[in-house]
C-alpha positions in Angstrom: 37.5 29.0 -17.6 34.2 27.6 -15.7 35.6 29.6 -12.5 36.5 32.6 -14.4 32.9 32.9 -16.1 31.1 32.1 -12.4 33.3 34.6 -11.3 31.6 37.3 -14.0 28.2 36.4 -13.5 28.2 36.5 -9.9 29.5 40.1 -10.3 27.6 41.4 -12.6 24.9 40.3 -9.6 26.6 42.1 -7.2 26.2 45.4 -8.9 22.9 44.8 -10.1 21.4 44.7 -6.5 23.8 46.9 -4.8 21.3 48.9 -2.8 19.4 45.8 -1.5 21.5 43.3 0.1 23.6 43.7 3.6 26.9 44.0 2.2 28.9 45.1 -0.1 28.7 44.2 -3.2 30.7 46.0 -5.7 33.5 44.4 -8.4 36.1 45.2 -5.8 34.6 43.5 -3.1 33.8 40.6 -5.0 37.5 39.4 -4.8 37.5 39.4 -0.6 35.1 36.1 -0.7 37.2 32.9 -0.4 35.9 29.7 -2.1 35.8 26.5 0.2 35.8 23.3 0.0 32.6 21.5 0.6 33.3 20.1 4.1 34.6 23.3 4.9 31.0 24.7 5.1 30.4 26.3 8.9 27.4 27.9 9.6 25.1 27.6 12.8 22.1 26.6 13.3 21.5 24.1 11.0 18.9 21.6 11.2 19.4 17.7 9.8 15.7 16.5 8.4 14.6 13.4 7.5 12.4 13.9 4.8 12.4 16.7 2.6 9.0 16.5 1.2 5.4 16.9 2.9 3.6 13.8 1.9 0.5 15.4 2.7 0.7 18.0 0.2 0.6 17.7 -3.3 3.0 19.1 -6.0 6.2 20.5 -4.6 7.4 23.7 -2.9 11.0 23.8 -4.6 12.1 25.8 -7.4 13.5 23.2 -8.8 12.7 19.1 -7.9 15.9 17.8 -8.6 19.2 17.9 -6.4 21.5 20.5 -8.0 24.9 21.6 -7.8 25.0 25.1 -6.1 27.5 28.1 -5.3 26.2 29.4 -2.0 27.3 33.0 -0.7 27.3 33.9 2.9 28.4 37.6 4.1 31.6 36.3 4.0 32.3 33.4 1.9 31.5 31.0 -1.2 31.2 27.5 -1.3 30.4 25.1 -4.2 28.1 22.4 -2.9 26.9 19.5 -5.1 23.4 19.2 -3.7 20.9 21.9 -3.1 17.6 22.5 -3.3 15.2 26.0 -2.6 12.2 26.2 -0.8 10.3 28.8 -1.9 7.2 28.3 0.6 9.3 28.4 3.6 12.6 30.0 1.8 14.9 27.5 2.9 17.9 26.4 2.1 18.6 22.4 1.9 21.6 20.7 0.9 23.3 17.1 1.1 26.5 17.3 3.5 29.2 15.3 2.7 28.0 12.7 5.3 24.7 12.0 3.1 22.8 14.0 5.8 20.2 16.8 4.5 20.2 19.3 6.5 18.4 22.9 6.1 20.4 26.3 6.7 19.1 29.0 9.1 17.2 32.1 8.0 19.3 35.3 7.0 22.9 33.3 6.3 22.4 32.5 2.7 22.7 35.9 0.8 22.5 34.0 -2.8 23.0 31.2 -4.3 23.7 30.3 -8.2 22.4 27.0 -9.4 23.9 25.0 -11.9 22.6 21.6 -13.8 23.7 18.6 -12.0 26.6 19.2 -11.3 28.2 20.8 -14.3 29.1 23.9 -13.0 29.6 25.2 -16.9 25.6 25.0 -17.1 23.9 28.0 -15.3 20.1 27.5 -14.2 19.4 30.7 -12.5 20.5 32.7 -9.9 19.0 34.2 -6.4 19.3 36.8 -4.5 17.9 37.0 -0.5 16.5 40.7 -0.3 13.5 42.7 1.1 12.0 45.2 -1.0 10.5 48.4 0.1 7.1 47.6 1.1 8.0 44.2 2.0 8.0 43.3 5.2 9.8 39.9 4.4 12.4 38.6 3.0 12.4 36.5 -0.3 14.8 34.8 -2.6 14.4 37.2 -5.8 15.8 36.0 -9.3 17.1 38.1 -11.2 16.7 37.7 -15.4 18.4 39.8 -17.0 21.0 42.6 -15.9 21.4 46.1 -17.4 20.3 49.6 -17.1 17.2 47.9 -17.2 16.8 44.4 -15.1 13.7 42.1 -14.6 13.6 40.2 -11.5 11.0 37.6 -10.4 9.7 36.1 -7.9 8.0 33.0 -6.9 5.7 32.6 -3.9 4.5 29.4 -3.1 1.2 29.0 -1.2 -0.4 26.0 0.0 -3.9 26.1 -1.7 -7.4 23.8 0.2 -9.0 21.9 -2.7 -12.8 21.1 -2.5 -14.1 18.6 -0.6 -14.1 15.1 -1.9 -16.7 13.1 -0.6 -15.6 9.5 -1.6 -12.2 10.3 0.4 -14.2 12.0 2.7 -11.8 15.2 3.4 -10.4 18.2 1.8 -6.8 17.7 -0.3 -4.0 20.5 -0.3 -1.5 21.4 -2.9 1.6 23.8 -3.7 0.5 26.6 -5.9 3.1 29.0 -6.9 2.5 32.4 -8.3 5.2 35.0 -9.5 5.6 38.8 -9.6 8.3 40.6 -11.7 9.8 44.1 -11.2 11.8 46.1 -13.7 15.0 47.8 -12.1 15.1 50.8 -14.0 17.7 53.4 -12.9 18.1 51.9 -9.6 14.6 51.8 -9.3 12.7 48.7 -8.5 8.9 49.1 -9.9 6.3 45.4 -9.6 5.0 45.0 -13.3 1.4 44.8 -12.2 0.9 43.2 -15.4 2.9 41.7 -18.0 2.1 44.1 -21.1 3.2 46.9 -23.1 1.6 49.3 -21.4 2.9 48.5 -18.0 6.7 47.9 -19.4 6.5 51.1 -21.5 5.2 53.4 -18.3 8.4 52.4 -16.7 11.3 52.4 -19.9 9.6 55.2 -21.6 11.2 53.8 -24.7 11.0 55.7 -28.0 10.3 55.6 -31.8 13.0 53.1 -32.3 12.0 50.9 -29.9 8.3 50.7 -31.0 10.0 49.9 -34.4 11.5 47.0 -32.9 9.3 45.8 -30.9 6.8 45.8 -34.5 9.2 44.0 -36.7 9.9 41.8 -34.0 6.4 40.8 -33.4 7.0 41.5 -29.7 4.1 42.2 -27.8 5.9 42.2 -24.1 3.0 39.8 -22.7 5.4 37.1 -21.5 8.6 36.7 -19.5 10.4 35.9 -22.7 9.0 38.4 -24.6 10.1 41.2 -22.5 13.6 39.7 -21.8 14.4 39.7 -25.4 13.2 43.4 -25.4 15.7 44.2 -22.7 18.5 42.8 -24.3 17.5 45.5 -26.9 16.9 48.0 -24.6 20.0 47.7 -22.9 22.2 47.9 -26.3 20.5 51.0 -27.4 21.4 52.8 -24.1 25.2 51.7 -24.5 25.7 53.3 -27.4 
């Protein structure tokens, strides 16, 4: 059952972000990746580190800090690894080989990955995808929230931010700083939420008297990422019926 419901998440990602990836990635196609073992992972250009974290910068560039159990998608194959982390300063991919060694995956080769908690692979923790948007002249690892007619995808960019400068240490500290965007995938059509209000969500969905209903008796005033999740879960059942 755990294999059957990764199986259904991961394609309900594969149509949701059709048009941006470098493969195919309809229900059909879905079935034409093999899953490996974990020392069956080959991919070049991989790079063994010794440390994983910058001592000289405060906070942390991963999305998550902890060592998590991963299913990692190439353009041509899964594999379930039980250590993986995502750097989303340099978007890089680390994981824990079999051997104990961390090593960190070349550019371009992971496609997504879906994290789980620890390593029970029944718990999701979110999901990326490795896409460049129009405008964009980079690629990023975008997470998508919520699937549907209408989707909201985020993502986090992590900057390293100078501090001010402390005289009793007698130099200048730095420190991750992450900051995140979201887009509503509307139609197909991927459009930044400058800001994270009614206004700019109801410019895009258009929705109607019902909706406003809803959104009144539910005391939802689509100003935060929960907020306007729960309002596309709404969204979304109103346009399947």
């Amino acid at each position: 059952m755990k294999f059957l419901f990764v199986t259904f998440f991961t394609v309900c990602i594969f149509n949701f972000c059709q048009a941006q990836l470098d493969m195919d990635l309809s229900a059909s196609a879905a079935g034409s990746f093999s899953t490996l073992r974990f020392d069956e992972l080959k991919l070049t250009g991989q790079i063994k580190v010794d440390k994983v974290e910058n001592s000289d910068i405060g906070g942390s560039p991963f999305w998550l800090e902890k060592w998590n159990a991963a299913m990692i998608y190439t353009s041509t194959y899964r594999v379930l690894i039980p250590k993986v982390k995502l750097n989303l300063y340099t978007n890089d991919v680390y994981y824990i080989n079999k051997d104990g060694q961390t090593l960190v995956v070349q550019k371009g080769q992971i496609k997504r990955i879906t994290f789980f908690k620890g390593d029970d692979t029944s718990y999701l923790l979110g999901s990326f995808i490795y896409m460049k948007i129009p405008g964009d002249d980079s690629f990023h690892f975008y997470q998508p929230l919520i699937n549907g007619k209408a989707g909201l995808i985020k993502l986090n960019k992590v900057f390293v931010n100078k501090l001010a400068y402390d005289p009793i240490s007698g130099k200048s500290d730095f420190t991750y700083i992450t900051k995140s965007a979201y887009y509503l995938n509307y139609n197909g059509n991927m459009q930044l939420l400058r800001t994270l209000n009614k206004e700019s969500v109801s410019a895009i969905l258009k929705p109607g008297t019902a909706a406003e209903e809803w959104l009144a008796k539910n005391k939802n005033k689509l100003r935060t990422e929960t907020d306007i999740i729960q309002f596309l879960y709404y969204f979304n059942g109103q346009a399947n019926e």
